[in-house]
N, C-alpha and C positions, 0 to 999 in steps of 0.2 A: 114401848118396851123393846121391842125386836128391832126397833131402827137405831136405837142406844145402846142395843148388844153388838149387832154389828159393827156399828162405828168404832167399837171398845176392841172389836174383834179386831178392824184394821190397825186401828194406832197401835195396838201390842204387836203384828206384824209388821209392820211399820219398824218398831223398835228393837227388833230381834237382832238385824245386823249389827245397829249400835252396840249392842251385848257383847258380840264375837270379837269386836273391833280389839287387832295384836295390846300388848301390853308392854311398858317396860322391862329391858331384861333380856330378850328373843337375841341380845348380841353376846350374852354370855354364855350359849350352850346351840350350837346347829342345831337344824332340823333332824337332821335325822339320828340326835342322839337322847338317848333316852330318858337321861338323869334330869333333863331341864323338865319334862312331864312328870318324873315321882318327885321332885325334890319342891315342884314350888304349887304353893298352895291354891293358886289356881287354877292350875289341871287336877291334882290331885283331891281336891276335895268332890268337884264334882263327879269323877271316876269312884270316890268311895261311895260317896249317895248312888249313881246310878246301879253300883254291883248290889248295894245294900238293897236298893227297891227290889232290885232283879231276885235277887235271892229271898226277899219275903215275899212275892207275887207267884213265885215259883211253890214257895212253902204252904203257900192258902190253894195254888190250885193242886196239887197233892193231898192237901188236906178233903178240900171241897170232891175231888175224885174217889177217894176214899170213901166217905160220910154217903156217896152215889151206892158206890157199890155195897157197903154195909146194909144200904138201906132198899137194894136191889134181895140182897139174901134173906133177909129179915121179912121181905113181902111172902116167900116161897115156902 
């Protein structure tokens, strides 16, 4: 079981670079401008997911910090 997890472990490493690998398109907008990251949808979408996780993981440990303390006053 652990020597089948690892190996799953490396091939997915293994294929991470594939992932990153440029796309079509990178000749219609320079790097360093900004419209080719919001306008096309693959930058764009993975920047909404990660803000969107970021901002619900944020919201649970607010919430979880809270639920602490409530439950810090409630003992006293």
């Amino acid at each position: 079981m652990i020597r089948s997890t690892k190996g799953l472990l490396v091939a997915l490493l293994l294929a991470v670079p594939m992932l990153a690998s440029a796309h079509a398109g990178h000749g219609s907008f320079s790097w360093d401008d900004i419209r080719h990251y919001v306008f096309s949808p693959e930058h764009a979408v993975p920047v909404v997911a990660i803000v969107l996780l970021g901002v619900t993981l944020m919201k649970a440990a607010l919430y979880l910090n809270r639920a602490d303390k409530k439950a810090d006053h409630s003992d006293k």
